[in-house]
N, C-alpha and C positions, 0 to 999 in steps of 0.2 A: 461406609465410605462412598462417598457421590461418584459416579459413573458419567465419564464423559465420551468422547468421541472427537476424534481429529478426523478432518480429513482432510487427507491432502498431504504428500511424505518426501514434501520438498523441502526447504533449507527451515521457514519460517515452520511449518507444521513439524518438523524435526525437533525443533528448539521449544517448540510452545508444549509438546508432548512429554518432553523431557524435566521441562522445569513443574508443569504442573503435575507429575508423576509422585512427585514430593509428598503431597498430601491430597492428591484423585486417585482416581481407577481407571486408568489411560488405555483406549483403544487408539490406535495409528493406522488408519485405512491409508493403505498404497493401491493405485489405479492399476499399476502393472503386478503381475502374481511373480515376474522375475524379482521385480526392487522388492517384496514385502519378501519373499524368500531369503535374499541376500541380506535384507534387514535382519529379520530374525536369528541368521546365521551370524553374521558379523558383530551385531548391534551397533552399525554404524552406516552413517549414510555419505559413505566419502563422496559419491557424484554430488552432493548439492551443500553437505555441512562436516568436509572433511577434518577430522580429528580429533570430534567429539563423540563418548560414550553414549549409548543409549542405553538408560538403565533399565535391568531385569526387567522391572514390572510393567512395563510399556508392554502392553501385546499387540502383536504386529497382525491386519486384517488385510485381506486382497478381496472379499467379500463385504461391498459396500454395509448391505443388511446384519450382517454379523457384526461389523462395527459400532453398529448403531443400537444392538439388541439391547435393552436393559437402561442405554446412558437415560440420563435426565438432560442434558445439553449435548450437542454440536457445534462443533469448531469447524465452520469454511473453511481452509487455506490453502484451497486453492487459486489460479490467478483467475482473476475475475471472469475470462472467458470460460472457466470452468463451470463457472456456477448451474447455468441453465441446465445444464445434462444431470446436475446432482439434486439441487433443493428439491423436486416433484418427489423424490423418494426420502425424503428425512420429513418423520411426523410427527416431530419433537423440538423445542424450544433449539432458535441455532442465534450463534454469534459467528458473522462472519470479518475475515482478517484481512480480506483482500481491499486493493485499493486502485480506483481505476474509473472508467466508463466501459460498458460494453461496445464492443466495436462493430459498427452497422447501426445499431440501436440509439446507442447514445445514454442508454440508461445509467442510472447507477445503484450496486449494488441494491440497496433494499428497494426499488424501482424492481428488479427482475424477482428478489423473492416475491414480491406483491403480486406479482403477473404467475410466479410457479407456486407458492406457497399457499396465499388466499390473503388476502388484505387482515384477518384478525391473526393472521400467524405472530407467537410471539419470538420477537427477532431483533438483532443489536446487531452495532458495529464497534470493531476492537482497532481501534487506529494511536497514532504514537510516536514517538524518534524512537526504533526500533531496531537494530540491527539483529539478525537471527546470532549470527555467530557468537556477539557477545552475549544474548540472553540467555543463550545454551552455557555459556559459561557460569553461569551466575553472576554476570555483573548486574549492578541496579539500572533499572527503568522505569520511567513511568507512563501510565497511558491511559486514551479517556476509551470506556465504555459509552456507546451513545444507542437510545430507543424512544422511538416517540409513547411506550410504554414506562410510563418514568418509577412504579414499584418493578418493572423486571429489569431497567439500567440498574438503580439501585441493590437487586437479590444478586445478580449477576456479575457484577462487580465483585460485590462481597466473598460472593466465592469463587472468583479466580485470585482477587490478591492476594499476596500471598509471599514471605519467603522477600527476594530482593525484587518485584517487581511488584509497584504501585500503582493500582487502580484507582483512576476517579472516576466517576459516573457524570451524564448528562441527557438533558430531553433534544439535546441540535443534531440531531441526528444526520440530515442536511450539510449543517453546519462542518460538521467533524468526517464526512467521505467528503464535500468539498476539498478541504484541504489537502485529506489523502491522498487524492486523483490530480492537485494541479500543481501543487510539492513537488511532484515529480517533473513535471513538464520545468519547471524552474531550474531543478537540478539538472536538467539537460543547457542549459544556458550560462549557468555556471560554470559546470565542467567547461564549456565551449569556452568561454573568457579566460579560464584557468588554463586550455590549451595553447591559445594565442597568445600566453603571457602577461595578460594587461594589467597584472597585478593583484593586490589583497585589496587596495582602493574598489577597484573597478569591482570585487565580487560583492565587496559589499554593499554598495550601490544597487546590483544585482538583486541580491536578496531581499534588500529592502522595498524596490519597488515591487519585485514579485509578491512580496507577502501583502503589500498595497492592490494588486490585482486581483490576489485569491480574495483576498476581503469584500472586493467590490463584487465581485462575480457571487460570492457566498450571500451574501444580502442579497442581491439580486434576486438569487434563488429561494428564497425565504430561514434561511440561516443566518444565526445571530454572528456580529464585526466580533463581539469576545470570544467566540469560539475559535474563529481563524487565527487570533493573537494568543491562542495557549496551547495545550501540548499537540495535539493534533493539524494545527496551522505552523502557529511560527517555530511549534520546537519541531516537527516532523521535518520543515525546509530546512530550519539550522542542520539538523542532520544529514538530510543529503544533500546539499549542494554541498557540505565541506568537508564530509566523511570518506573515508578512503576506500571504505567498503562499498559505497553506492553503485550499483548499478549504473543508476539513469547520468549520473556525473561521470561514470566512467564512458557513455556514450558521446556526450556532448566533447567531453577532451580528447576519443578519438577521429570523432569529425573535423577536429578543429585540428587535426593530424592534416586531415585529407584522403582519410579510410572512409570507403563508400559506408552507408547505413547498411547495405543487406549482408558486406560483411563483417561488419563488426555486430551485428546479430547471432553473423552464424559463430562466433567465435566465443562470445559471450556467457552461451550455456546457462541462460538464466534468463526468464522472464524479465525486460524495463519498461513497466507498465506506461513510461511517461511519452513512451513510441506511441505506445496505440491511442493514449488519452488527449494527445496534443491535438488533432482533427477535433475534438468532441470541447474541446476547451474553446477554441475558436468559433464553433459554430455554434455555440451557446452564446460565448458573448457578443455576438452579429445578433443571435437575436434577440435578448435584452439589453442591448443596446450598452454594452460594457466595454469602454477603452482596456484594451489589454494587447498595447506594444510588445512586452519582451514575451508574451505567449503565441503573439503572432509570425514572429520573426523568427522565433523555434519551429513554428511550421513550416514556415516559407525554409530553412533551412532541411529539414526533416523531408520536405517535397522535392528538393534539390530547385527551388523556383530560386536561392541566393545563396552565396558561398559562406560559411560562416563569418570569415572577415569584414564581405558586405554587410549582413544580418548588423552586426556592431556599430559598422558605419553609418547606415540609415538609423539607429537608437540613437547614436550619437550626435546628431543632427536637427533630430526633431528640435522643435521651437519651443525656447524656454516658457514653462507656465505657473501658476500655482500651486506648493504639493499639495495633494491631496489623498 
């Protein structure tokens, strides 16, 4: 039986340990030796994916190295600020799950393994309309594998799907954390409309131009428009700007409260990557020169430079042009 490695023993690496437990040989590295204790004791990880089983065979590691000994693959799932402190010690083929820009950096994901790994590291991204809770449940999903290695997208693929989640592979690798990283920024703009009430209209409007911006930004970047228009673009947005589970949507409808950002962070207990990615979205598309309205106006919100009802007012204002 294949030998893998999670790392990272938050809601998402909880659920992806679990489900691939089925038919792998699952190590679950937790950072703290408290949660991998409690883990092991419990077999549950109520602080991040309360009231799901972890099953037996998962074995529970607080020893990065031990985790790692023997897999054939590594599973990131950590949040993307994670990464730089772990990839330098993983010397074995990784797929990571996070989705985001580094913050200061501005990289993304396979951007930092390239810098900690070595440029021929061989390494994928696992992105998706993904919610942890359901996938621990076993309900079906599906999601793209992406490597500019296009026989290890396709090996690696293969073997995680599996059971109810559907992998498909691809070489947009670009293309496919594009969307992870600015899905989220959108779903903060959603929630925000869906706080203020403006209705089912107005979100979807919303999403639509958003998934218009991730596109033009994703080409910009040298990632393919089809990529942003399938499960890693427009089905990852569908999912959080309208899923009840979201994070980043449940930020944007608390602001639209009029709860400050630093506390509805500290309340949240959960990483919203679409906080720290929304700087890095803007200042990509200033410099390839990519219109991107409703990702700017999340900023300007997010910096407290407009109050979310303004943010709206000024989108709704602009001057009618051609869609695009």
């Amino acid at each position: 039986m294949t030998r893998v490695a999670v790392l990272g023993a938050g809601a998402w690496g909880t659920a992806i340990a679990a489900v691939l437990s089925a038919r792998l040989d699952v190590a679950l590295w937790a950072r703290d030796p408290a949660q991998a204790a409690a883990l092991g004791k419990t077999r549950s990880n109520e602080r991040y994916l309360p009231g799901i089983a972890l099953p037996g065979q998962v074995r529970i590691e607080s020893d990065l190295l031990v985790a790692l000994e023997g897999a054939a693959l590594a599973l990131a799932v950590t949040p993307v600020a994670g990464l730089r402190g772990i990839l330098p010690k993983v010397k074995l083929p990784l797929v990571w799950l996070c989705k985001g820009f580094e913050e200061g950096t501005g990289l993304l994901p396979h951007e930092i393994a390239a810098q900690t790994m070595g440029a021929t590291a061989r390494c994928a991204a696992l992105s998706g309309p993904s919610f942890a809770a359901e996938v621990a449940r076993g309900l079906p999903c599906a999601l793209t594998l992406a490597s500019k290695d296009a026989a290890f997208a396709r090996e690696t693929a293969a073997l995680l799907h599996g059971g109810r989640m559907r992998i498909y592979y691809s070489t947009d690798l670009v293309g496919v954390e594009i969307g992870g990283a600015v899905k989220n920024v959108m779903a903060i703009a959603a929630g925000i409309s869906d706080g203020l009430g403006l209705g089912l209209n107005a979100r979807a409007a919303l999403i639509t131009r958003g998934l218009a911006e991730m596109a033009r930004l994703g080409v910009a970047l040298g990632g393919a428009a089809e990529t942003l228009f399938g499960l890693a673009g427009a089905g990852d947005l569908i999912l959080t700007a309208t899923g009840e589970l979201s994070r980043n949507r449940r930020v944007g409808l608390e602001l639209a409260q009029g709860r400050s950002l630093k506390d509805i962070l500290h309340h949240l207990g959960h990483v919203a990557e679409g906080v720290r990615s929304a700087k890095e979205v803007a200042r990509l598309a200033k410099a390839k020169g990519v219109d991107m309205p409703v990702s700017d106006a999340v900023n300007a919100v997010l910096d407290g430079k407009l109050t979310p009802k303004k943010a709206v007012e000024l989108l709704l204002s602009r001057d009618p042009k051609k869609e695009r």
